[in-house]
C-alpha positions in Angstrom: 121.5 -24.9 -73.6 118.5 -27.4 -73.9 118.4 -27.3 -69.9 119.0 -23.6 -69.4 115.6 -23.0 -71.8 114.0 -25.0 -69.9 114.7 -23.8 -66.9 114.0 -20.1 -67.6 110.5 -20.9 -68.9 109.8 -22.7 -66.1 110.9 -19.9 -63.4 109.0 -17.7 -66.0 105.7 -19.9 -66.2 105.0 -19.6 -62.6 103.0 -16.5 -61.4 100.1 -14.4 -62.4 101.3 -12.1 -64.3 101.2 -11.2 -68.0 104.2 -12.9 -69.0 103.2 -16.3 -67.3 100.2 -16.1 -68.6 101.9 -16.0 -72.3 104.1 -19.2 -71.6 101.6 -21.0 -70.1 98.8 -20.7 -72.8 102.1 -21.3 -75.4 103.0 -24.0 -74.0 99.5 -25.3 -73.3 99.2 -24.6 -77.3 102.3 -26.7 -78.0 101.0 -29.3 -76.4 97.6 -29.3 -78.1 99.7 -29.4 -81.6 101.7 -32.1 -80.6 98.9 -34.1 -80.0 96.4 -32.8 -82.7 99.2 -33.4 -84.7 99.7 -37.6 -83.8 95.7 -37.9 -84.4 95.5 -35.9 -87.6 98.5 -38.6 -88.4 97.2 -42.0 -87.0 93.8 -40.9 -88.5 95.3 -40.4 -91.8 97.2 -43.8 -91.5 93.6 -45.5 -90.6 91.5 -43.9 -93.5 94.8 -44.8 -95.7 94.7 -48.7 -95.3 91.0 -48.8 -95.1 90.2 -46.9 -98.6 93.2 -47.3 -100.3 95.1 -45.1 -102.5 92.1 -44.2 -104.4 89.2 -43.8 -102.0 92.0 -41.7 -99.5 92.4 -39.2 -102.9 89.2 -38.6 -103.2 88.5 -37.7 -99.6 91.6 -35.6 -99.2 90.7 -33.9 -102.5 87.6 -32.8 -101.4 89.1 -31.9 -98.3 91.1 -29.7 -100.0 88.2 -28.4 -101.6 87.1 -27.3 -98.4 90.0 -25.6 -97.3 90.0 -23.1 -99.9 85.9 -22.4 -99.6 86.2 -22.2 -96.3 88.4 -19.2 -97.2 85.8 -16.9 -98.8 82.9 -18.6 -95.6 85.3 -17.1 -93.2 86.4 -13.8 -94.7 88.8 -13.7 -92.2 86.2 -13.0 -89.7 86.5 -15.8 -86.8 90.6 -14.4 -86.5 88.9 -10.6 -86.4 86.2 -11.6 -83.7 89.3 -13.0 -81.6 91.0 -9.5 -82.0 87.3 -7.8 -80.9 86.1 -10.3 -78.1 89.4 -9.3 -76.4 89.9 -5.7 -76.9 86.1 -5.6 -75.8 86.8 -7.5 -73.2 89.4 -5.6 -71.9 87.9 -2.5 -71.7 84.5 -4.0 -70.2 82.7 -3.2 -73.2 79.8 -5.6 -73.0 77.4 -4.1 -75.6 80.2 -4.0 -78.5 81.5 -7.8 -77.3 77.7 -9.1 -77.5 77.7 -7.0 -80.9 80.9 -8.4 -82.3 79.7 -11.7 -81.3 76.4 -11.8 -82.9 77.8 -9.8 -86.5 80.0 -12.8 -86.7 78.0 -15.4 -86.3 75.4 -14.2 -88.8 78.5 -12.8 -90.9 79.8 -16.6 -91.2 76.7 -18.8 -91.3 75.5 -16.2 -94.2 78.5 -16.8 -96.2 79.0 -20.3 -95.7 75.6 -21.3 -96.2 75.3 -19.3 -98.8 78.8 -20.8 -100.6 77.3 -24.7 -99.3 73.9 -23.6 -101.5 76.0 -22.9 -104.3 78.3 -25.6 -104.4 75.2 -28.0 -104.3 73.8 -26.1 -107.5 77.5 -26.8 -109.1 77.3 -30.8 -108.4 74.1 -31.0 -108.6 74.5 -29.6 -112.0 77.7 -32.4 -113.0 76.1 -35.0 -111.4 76.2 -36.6 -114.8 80.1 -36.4 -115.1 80.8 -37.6 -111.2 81.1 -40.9 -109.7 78.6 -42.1 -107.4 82.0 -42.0 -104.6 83.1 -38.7 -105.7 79.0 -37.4 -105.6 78.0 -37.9 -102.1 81.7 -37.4 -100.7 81.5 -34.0 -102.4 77.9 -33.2 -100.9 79.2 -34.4 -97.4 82.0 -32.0 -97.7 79.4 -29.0 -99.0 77.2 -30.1 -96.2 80.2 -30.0 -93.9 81.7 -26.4 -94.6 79.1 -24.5 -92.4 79.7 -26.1 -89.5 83.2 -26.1 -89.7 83.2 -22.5 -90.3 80.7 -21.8 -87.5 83.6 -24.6 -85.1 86.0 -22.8 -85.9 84.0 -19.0 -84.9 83.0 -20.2 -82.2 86.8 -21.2 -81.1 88.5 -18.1 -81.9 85.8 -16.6 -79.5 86.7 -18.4 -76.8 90.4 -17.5 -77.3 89.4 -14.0 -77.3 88.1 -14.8 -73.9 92.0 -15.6 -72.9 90.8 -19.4 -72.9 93.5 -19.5 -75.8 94.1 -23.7 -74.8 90.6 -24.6 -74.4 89.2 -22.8 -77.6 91.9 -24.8 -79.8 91.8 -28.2 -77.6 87.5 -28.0 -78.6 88.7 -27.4 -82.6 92.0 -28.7 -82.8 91.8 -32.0 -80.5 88.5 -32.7 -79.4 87.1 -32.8 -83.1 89.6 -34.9 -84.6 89.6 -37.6 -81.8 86.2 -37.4 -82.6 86.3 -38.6 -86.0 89.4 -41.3 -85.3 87.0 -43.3 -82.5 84.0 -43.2 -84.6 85.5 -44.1 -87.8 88.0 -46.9 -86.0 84.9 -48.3 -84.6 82.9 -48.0 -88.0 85.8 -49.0 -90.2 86.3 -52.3 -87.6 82.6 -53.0 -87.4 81.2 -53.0 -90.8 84.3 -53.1 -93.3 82.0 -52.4 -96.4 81.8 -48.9 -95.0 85.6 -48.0 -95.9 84.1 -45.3 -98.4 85.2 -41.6 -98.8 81.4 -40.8 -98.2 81.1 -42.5 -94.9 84.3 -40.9 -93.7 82.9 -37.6 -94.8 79.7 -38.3 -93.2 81.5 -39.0 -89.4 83.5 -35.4 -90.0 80.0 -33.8 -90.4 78.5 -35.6 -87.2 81.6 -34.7 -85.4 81.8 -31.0 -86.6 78.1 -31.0 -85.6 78.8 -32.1 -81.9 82.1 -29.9 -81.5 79.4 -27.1 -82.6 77.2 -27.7 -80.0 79.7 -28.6 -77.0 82.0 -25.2 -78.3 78.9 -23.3 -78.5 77.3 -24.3 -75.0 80.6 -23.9 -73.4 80.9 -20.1 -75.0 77.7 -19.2 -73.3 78.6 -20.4 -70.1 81.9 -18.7 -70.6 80.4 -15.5 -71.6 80.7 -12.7 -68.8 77.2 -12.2 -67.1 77.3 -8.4 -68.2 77.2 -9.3 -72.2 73.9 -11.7 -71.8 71.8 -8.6 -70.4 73.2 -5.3 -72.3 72.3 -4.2 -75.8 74.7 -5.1 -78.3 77.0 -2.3 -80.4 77.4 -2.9 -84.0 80.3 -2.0 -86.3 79.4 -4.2 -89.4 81.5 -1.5 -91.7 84.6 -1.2 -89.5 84.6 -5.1 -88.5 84.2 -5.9 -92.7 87.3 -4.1 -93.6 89.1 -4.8 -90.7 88.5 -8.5 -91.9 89.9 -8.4 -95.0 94.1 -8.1 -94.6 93.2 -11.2 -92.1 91.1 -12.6 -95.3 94.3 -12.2 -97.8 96.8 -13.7 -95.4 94.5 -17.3 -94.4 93.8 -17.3 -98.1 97.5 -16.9 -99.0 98.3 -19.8 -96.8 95.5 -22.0 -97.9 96.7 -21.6 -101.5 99.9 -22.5 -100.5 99.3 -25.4 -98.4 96.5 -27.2 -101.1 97.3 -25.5 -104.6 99.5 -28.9 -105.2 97.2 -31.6 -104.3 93.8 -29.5 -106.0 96.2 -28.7 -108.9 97.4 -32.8 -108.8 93.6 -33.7 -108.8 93.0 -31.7 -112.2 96.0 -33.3 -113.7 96.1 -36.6 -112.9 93.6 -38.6 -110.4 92.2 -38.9 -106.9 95.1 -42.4 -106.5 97.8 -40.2 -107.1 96.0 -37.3 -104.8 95.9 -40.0 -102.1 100.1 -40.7 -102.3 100.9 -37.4 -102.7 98.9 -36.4 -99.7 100.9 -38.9 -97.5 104.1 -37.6 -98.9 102.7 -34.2 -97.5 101.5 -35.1 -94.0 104.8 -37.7 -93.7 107.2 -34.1 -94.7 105.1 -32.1 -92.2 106.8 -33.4 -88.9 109.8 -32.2 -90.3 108.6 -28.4 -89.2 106.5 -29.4 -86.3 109.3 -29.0 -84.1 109.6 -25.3 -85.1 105.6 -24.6 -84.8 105.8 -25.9 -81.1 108.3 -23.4 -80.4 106.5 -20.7 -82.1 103.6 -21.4 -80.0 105.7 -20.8 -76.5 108.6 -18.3 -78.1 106.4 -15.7 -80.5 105.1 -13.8 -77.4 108.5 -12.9 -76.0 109.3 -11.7 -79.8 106.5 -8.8 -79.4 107.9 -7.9 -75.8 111.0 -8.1 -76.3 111.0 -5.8 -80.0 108.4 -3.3 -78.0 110.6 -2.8 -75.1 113.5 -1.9 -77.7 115.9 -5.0 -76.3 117.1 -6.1 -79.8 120.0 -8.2 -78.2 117.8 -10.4 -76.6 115.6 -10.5 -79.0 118.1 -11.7 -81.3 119.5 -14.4 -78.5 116.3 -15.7 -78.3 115.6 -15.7 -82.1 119.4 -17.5 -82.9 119.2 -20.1 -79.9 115.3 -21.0 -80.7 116.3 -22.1 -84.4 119.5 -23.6 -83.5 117.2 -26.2 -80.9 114.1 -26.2 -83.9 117.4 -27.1 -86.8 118.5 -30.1 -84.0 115.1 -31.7 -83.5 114.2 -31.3 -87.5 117.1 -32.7 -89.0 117.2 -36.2 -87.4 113.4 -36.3 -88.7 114.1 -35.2 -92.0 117.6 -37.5 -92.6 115.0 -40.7 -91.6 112.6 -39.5 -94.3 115.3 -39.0 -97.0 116.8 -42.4 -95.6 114.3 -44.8 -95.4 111.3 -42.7 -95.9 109.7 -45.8 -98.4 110.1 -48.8 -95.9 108.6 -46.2 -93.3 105.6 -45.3 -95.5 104.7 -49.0 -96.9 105.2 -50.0 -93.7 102.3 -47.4 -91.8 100.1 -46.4 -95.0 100.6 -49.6 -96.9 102.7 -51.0 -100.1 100.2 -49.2 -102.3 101.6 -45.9 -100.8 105.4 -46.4 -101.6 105.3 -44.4 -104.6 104.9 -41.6 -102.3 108.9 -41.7 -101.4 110.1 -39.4 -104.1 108.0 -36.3 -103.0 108.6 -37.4 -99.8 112.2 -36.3 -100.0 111.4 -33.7 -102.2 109.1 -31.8 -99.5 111.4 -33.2 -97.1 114.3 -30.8 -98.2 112.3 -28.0 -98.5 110.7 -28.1 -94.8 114.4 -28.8 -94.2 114.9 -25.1 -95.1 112.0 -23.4 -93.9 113.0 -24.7 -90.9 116.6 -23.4 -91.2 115.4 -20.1 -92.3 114.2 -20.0 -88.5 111.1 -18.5 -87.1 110.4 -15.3 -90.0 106.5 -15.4 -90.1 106.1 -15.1 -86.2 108.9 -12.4 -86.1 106.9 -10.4 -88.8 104.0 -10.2 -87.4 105.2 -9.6 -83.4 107.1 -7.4 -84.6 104.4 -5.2 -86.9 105.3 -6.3 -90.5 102.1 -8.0 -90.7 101.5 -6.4 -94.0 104.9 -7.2 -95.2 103.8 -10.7 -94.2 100.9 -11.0 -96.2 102.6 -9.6 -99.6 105.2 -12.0 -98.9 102.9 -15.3 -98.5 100.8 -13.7 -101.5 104.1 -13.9 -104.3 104.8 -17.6 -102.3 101.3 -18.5 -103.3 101.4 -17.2 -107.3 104.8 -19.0 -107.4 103.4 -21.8 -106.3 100.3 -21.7 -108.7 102.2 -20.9 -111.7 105.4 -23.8 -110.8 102.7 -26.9 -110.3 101.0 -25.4 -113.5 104.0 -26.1 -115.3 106.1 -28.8 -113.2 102.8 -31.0 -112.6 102.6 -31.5 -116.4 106.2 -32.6 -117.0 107.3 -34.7 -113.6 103.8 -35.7 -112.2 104.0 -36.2 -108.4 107.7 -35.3 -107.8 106.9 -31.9 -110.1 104.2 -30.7 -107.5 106.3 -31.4 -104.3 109.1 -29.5 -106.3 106.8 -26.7 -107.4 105.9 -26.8 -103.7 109.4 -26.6 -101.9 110.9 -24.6 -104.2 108.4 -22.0 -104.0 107.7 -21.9 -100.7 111.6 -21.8 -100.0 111.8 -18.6 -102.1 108.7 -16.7 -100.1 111.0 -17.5 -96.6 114.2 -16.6 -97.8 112.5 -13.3 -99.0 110.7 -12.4 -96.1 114.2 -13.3 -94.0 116.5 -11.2 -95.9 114.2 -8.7 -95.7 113.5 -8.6 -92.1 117.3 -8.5 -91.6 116.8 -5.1 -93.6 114.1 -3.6 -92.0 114.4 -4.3 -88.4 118.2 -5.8 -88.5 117.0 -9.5 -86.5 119.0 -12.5 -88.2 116.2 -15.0 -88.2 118.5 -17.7 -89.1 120.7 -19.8 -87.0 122.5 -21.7 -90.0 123.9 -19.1 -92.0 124.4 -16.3 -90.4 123.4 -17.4 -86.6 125.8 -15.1 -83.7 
């Protein structure tokens, strides 16, 4: 079956056409995940042993901090200018593309400058109550959020521009390997730099140079037709269109850090800095089944547009049958000797880390079972269905670390975590099987 796959995507990668085009930029994706995703690891296995338990909870906190301001900086609006640069593009409409352009960029770096300003006032106003650490690795991050917001705008464009694997290798891959060589070479160099601050610091210099490079690159990019016509506004329109894509990021973002933000409030930045190994260790468990999202979801919209629901649903049952084979060897190592594995790359500090390990283990374990549901949803128009879904996943998940955090500490949050998360799939599965009739699942219910 492995073969066959292979085979077919192959014969259907080569060409010009539309459909080559998907595969080709999904599997060009793919392979920017896989490798984003061993940097984002070996970086988080460097800053680890070089600030410890404590000094790594700090920086992921504030990290996570980030995340969920960058939220409200975005307002969905780098996702909606992809949408816009390629409808524009499509029908050669250069004064609406240079509009679209131009309302975002002043749309984003007004927000997140704005939120930065803000968030200065805040610390600036508990300076008193911080540590000098937890001070300037909070500024940093402040600092930091506009140009990641105005990174990651300047990406989507470029993906609008069906340069889909080069706008996420500048965000996704150039950045990070940014940040791994200079803080290797820092770390190595002067070792009473292994602070939270100065690893904050080299993520602002690097966001500052993927700015520039992403932003010079866009120009040259940019059809010759947009640099000479008046642009077209649609502020309104372009606002509200932004806001389902608003609800569904901030959904997601709620999901992914309400535990370790949540963890920080309850406890402290050491046991931030476990749990967030636990996290990023329990993550490969799924990666298998985002790579195939990334060459698969495509042939979902196609195939439901052109009314084949048989294939469709061949596609959808062998796809999670391969994801289920490559996750489960992964996740039966974690549960196994997960400890050993994690003192071994993080250090012995990190061992405490096992527990949620398994715990978030199990439930990626499931997700993964439950098959691809949030790529079917939205190629197949239930986007809104999606984003009321992801929305209950997130208060669950709120409300279950508000409680479990409380009693059970770092296990309770990765069991708030799974078990809420585990809930908002099976949902959205059971009720995709009911709308549309597509079996997402290869494990239960798989044909």
């Amino acid at each position: 079956m492995l073969t066959s796959l292979r085979q077919k995507t192959h014969t259907a990668a080569t060409g010009n056409g539309l459909k080559a085009r998907l595969i080709r930029g999904g599997l060009g994706s793919a392979g920017i995940r896989a490798a984003n995703r061993l940097t984002v690891l070996v970086l988080g296995i460097v800053l680890a042993r070089a600030l410890g338990a404590e000094g790594y909870g700090i920086y992921a906190y504030a990290f996570a901090l980030m995340s969920l301001l960058m939220v409200v900086a975005e307002a969905g609006m780098p996702t909606l200018l992809m949408r816009e640069v390629a409808a524009s593009e499509g029908r050669k409409d250069w004064g609406e593309l240079r509009g679209v352009l131009r309302h975002a960029a002043r749309f984003v770096t007004l927000t997140s400058t704005t939120i930065s300003l803000l968030g200065l006032l805040v610390v600036w106003w508990l300076n008193e109550k911080l540590t000098p650490t937890v001070l300037y690795t909070t500024t940093l991050m402040l600092l930091l959020l506009p140009l990641s917001a105005g990174a990651k705008t300047v990406a989507h464009a470029m993906r609008g521009l069906h340069r889909v694997v080069l706008g996420q290798a500048i965000d996704m891959l150039l950045r990070p390997m940014l940040v791994l060589a200079l803080i290797g070479g820092i770390f190595w160099l002067w070792p009473d730099w292994r602070q939270p601050q100065i690893a904050m610091a080299v993520q602002l210099f690097a966001a500052l140079m993927v700015l520039i490079v992403g932003w010079r690159i866009l120009r040259y990019l940019m059809p010759s037709q947009v640099k000479t016509t008046q642009p077209v506004y649609r502020g309104r329109e372009w606002l509200s269109s932004a806001l389902p894509f608003t609800l569904i990021g901030g959904a997601g973002v709620i999901n992914s850090y309400t535990d370790i933000i949540m963890l920080g409030w309850f406890t402290g930045p050491e046991e931030v800095g476990i749990y967030r190994v636990a996290v990023q260790g329990a993550s490969l468990v799924a990666f298998s089944l985002q790579v195939a999202n990334a060459v698969i979801a495509p042939q979902f919209s196609r195939l439901y547009a052109q009314g084949d629901m048989a294939r469709l649903q061949r596609l959808v049952t062998q796809s999670a049958r391969i994801v289920l084979l490559m996750a489960f060897p992964v996740a039966l190592v974690f549960i196994a000797i997960g400890d050993t594995l994690v003192g071994w790359a993080f250090g012995a500090e990190f061992e405490a880390a096992h527990m949620p390990l398994v715990v978030l283990t199990l439930g990626q374990l499931f997700f993964v079972m439950m098959g691809p549901i949030g790529y079917l949803l939205m190629m197949t128009g239930k986007e809104k269905f999606t984003a009321r879904s992801v929305w209950l996943g997130a208060g669950l998940n709120v409300l279950m670390n508000l409680v479990l955090i409380s009693l059970f500490g770092l296990v309770g949050a990765a069991i708030a975590t799974a078990v809420s998360n585990s809930i908002m799939v099976f949902f959205m599965a059971t009720a995709l099987f009911k709308i549309s009739g597509i079996n997402s699942t290869a494990f239960f219910w798989g044909r």
